[in-house]
C-alpha atoms as an extended CHARMM CRD file, in Angstrom:
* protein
*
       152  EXT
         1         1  UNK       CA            -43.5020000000     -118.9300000000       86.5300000000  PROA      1               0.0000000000
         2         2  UNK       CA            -43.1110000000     -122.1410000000       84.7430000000  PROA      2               0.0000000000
         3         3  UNK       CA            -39.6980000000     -124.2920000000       85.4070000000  PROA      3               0.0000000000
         4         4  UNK       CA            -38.1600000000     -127.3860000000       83.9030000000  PROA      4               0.0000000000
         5         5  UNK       CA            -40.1340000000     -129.5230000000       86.1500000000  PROA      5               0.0000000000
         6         6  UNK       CA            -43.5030000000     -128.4610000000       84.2040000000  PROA      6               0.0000000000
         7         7  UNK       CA            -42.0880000000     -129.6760000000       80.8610000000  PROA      7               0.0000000000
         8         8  UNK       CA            -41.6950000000     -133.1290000000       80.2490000000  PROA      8               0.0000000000
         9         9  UNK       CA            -37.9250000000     -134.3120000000       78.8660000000  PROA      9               0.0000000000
        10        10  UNK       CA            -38.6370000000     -134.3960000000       75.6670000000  PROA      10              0.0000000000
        11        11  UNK       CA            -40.8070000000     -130.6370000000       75.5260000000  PROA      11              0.0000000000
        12        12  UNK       CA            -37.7000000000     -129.3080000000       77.5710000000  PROA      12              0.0000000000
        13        13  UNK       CA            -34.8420000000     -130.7310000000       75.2480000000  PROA      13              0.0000000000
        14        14  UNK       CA            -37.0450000000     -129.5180000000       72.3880000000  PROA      14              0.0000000000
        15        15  UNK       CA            -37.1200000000     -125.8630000000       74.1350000000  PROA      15              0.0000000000
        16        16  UNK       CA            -33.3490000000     -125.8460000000       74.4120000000  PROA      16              0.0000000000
        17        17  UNK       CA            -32.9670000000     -126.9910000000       70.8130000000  PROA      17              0.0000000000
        18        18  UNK       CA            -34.8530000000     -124.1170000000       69.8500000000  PROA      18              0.0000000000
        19        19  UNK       CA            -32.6450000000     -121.3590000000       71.9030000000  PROA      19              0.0000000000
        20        20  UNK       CA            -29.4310000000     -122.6170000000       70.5830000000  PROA      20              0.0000000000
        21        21  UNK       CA            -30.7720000000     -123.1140000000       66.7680000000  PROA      21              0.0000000000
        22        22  UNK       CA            -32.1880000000     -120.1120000000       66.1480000000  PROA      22              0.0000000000
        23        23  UNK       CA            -28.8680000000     -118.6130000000       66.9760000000  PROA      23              0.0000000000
        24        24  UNK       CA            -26.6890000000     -121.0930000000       64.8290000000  PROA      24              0.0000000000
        25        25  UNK       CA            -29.1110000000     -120.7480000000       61.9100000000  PROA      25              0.0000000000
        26        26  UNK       CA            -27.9860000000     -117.1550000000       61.8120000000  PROA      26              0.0000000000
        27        27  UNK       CA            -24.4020000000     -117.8610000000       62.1250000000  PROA      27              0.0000000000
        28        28  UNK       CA            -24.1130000000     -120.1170000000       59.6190000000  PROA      28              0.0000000000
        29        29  UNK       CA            -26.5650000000     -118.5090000000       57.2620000000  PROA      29              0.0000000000
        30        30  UNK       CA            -23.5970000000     -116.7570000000       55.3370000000  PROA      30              0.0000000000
        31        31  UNK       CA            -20.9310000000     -119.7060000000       55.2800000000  PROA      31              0.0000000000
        32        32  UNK       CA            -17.8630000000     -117.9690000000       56.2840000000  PROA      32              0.0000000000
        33        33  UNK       CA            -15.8120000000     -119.1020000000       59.2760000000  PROA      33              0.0000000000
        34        34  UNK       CA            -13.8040000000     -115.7070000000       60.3260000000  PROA      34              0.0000000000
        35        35  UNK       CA            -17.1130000000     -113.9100000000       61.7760000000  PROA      35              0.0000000000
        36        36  UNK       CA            -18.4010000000     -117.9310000000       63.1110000000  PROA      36              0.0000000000
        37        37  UNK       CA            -16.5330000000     -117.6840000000       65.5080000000  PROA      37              0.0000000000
        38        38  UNK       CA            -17.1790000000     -114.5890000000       66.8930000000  PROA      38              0.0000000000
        39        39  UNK       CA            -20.9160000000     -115.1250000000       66.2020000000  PROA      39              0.0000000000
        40        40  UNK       CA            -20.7530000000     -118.2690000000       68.3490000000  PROA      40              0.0000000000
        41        41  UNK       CA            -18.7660000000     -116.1040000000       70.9510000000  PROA      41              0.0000000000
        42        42  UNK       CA            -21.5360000000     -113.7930000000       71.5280000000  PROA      42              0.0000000000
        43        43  UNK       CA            -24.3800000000     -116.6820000000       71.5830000000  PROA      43              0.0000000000
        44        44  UNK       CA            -22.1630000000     -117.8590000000       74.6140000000  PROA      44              0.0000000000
        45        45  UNK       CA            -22.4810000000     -114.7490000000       75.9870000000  PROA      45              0.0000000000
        46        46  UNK       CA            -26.1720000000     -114.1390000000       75.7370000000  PROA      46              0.0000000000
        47        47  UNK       CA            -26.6300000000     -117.7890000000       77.3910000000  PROA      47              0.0000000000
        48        48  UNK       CA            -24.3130000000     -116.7710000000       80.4070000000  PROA      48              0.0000000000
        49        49  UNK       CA            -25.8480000000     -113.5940000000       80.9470000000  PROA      49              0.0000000000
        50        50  UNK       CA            -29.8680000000     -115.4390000000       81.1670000000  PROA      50              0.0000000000
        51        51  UNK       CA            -27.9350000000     -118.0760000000       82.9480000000  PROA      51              0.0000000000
        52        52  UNK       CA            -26.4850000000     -115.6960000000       85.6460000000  PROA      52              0.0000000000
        53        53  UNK       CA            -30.3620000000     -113.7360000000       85.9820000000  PROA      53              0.0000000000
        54        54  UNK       CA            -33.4390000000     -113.7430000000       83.6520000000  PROA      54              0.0000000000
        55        55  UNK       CA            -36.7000000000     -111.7110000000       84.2540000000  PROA      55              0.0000000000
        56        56  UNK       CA            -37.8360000000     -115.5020000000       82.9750000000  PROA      56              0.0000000000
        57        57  UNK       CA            -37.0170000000     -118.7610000000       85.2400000000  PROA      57              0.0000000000
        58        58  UNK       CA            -38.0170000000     -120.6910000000       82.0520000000  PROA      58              0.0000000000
        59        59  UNK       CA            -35.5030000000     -118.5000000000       79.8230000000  PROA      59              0.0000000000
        60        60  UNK       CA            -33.1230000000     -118.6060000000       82.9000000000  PROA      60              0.0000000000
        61        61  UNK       CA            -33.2340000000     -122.6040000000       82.9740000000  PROA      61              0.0000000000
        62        62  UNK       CA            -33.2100000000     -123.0210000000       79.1070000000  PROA      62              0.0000000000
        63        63  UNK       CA            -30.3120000000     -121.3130000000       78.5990000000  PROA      63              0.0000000000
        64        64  UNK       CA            -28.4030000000     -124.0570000000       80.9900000000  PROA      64              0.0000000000
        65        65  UNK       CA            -27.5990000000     -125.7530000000       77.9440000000  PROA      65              0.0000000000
        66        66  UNK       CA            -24.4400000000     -127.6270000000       79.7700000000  PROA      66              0.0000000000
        67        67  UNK       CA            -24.5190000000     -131.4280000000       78.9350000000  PROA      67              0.0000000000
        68        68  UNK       CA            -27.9730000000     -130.6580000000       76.4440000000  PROA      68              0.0000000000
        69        69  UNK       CA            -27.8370000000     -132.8470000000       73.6720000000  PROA      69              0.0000000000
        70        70  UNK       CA            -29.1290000000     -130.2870000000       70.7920000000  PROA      70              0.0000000000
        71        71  UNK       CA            -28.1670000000     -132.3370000000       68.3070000000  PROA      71              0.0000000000
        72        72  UNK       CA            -26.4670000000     -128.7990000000       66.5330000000  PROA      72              0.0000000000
        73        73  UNK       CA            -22.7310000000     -128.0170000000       66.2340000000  PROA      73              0.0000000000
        74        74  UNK       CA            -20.9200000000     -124.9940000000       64.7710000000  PROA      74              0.0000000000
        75        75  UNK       CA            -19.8840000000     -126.9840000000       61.6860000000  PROA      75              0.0000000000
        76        76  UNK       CA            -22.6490000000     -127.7390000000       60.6890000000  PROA      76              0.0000000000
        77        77  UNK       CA            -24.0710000000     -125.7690000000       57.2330000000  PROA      77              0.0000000000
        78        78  UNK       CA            -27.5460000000     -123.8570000000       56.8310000000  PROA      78              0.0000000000
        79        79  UNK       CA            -28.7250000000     -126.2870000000       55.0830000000  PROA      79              0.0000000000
        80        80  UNK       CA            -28.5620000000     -128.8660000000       58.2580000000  PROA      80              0.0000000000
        81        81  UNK       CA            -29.3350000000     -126.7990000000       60.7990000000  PROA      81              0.0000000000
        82        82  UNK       CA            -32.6360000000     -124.7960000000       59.1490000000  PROA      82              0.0000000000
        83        83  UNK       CA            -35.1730000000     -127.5060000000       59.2840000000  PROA      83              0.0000000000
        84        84  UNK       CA            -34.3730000000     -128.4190000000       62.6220000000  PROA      84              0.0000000000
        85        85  UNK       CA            -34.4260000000     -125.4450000000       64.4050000000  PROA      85              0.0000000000
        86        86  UNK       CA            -37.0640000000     -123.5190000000       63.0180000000  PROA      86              0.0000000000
        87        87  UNK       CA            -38.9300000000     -127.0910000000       63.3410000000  PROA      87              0.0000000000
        88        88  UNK       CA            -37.8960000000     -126.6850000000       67.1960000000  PROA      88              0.0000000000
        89        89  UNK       CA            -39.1770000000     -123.0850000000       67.6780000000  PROA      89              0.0000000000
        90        90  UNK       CA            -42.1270000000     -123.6480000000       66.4890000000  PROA      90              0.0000000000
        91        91  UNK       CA            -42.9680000000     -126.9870000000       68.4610000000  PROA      91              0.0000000000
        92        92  UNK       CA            -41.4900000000     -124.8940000000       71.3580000000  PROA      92              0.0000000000
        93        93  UNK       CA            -43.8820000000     -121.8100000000       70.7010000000  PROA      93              0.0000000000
        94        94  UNK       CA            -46.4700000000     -124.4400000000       70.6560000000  PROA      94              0.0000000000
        95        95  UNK       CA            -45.4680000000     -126.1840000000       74.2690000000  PROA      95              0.0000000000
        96        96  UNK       CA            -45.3050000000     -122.9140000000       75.4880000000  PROA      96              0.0000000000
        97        97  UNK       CA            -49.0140000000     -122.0730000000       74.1510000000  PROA      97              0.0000000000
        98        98  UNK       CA            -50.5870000000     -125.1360000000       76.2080000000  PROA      98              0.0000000000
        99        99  UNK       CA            -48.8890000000     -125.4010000000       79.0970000000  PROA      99              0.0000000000
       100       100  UNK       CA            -47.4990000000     -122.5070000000       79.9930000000  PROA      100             0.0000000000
       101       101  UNK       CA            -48.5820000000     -119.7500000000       78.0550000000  PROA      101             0.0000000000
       102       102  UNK       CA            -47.5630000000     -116.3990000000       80.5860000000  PROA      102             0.0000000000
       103       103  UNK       CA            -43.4950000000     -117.6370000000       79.7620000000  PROA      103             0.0000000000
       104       104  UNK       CA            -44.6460000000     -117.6760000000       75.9280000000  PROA      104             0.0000000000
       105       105  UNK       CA            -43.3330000000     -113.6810000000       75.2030000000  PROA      105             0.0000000000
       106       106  UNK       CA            -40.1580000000     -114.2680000000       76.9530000000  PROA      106             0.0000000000
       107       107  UNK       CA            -39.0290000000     -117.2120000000       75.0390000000  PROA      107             0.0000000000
       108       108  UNK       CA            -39.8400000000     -115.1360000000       72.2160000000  PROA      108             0.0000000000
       109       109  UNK       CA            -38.1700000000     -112.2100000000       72.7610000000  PROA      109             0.0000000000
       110       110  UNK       CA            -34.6000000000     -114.3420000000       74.2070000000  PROA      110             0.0000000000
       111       111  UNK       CA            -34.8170000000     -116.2070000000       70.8710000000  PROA      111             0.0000000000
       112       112  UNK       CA            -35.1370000000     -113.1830000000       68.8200000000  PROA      112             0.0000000000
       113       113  UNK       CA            -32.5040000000     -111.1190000000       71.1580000000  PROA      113             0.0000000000
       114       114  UNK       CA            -30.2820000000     -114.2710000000       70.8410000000  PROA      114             0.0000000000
       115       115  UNK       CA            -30.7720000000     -113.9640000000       66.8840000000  PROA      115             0.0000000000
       116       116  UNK       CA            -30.2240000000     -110.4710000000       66.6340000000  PROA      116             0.0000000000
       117       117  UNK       CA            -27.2410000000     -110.5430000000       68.6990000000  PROA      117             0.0000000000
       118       118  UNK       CA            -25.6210000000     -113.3970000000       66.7470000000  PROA      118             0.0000000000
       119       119  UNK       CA            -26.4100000000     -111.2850000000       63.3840000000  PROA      119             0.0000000000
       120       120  UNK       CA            -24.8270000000     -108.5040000000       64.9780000000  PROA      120             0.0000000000
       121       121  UNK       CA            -21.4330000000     -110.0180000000       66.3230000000  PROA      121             0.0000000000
       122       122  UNK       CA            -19.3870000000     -109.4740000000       63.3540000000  PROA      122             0.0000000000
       123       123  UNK       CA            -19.2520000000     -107.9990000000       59.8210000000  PROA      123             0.0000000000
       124       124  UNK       CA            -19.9330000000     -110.8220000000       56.9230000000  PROA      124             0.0000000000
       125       125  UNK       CA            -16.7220000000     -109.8860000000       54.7390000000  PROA      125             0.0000000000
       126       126  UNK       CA            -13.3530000000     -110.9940000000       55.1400000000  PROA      126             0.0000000000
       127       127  UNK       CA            -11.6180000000     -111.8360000000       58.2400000000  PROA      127             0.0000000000
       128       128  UNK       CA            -15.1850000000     -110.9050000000       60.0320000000  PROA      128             0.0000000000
       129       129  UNK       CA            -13.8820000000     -106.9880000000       59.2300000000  PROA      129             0.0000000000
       130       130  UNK       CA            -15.3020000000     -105.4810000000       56.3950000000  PROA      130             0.0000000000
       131       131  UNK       CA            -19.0480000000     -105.5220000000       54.6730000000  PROA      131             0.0000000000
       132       132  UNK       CA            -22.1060000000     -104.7320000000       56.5400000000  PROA      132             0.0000000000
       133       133  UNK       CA            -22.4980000000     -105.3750000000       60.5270000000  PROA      133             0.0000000000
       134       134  UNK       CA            -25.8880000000     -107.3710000000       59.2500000000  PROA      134             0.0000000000
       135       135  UNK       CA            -26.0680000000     -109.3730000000       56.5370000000  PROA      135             0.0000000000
       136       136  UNK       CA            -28.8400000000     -109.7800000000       53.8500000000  PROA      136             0.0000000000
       137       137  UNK       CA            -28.5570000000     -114.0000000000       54.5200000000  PROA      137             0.0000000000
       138       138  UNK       CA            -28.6460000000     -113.2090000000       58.4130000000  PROA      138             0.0000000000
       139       139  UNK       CA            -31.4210000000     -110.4450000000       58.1010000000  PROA      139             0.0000000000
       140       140  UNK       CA            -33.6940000000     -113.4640000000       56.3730000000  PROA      140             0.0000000000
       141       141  UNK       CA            -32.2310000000     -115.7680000000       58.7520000000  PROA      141             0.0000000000
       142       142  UNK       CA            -33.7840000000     -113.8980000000       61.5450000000  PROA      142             0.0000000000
       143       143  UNK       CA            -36.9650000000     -113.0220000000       59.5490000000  PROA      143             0.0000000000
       144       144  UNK       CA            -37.2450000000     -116.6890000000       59.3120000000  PROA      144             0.0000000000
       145       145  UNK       CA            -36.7170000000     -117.2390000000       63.1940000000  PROA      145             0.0000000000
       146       146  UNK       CA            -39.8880000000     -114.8280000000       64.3820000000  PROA      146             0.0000000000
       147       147  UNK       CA            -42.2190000000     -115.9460000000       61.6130000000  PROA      147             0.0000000000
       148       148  UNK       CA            -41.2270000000     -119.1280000000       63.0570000000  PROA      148             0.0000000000
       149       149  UNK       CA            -42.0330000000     -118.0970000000       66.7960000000  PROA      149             0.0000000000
       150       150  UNK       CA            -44.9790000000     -115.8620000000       65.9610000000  PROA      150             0.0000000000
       151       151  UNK       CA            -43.3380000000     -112.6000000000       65.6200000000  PROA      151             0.0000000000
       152       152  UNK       CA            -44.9210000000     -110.0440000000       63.0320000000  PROA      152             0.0000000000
């Protein structure tokens, strides 16, 4: 099992970037703040609960995001956070592919549990109560999260 102390600084911060964009991208992929903030509730959520025991030490670590500077905030807009985070999963798939490749499925599958979760959280319509539970913006958001970390 691979730890922070295999990664260098930069290859770690660039892992934890990845586990808290790919979340963010799909909460801010439809724009509206009344299911943000319950979307951004349950990413907290999924973080505590690989925080408090992970099948993963790496996924366990990573999501000790406390004092990580991610360089992503929840008011930020798609268009700021896309680039960067799908930039970050994909540098982080490809850390994970040289040096240590056994932790490479269970970064994957956090991320895309993270994703799901975060699409899941609240309806899209008003006041985060009506329209569908999963959006068409967050569906694509997450499609563009697993082609991102290799996920068919």
């Amino acid at each position: 099992m691979a730890g922070k102390a295999d990664f260098t600084p930069d290859e770690w911060a660039t892992m934890q970037r990845a586990i808290v964009g790919a979340p963010l991208l799909v909460a801010v992929s439809d724009g509206g703040t009344s299911d943000l903030r319950l979307e951004l509730h349950a990413i907290g959520e999924k973080l505590a609960e690989a925080r408090a025991g992970h099948g993963s030490e790496l996924v366990q670590g990573l999501a000790d995001i406390g004092g990580a500077q991610t360089g992503f905030h929840g008011k930020m807009r798609r268009a700021e956070v896309e680039g960067p985070a799908l930039d970050s999963l994909r540098a982080a798939v490809a850390t994970l592919e040289s040096r240590a490749p056994d932790e490479l499925d269970s970064f994957r599958y956090f991320v895309l549990d993270l994703a799901k979760a975060t699409a899941a959280a609240a309806r899209s319509g008003p006041f985060a109560l009506t329209g569908p539970l999963v959006s068409e913006r967050e569906a694509a958001a997450v499609d563009r999260i697993k082609a991102a970390i290799g996920i068919g």
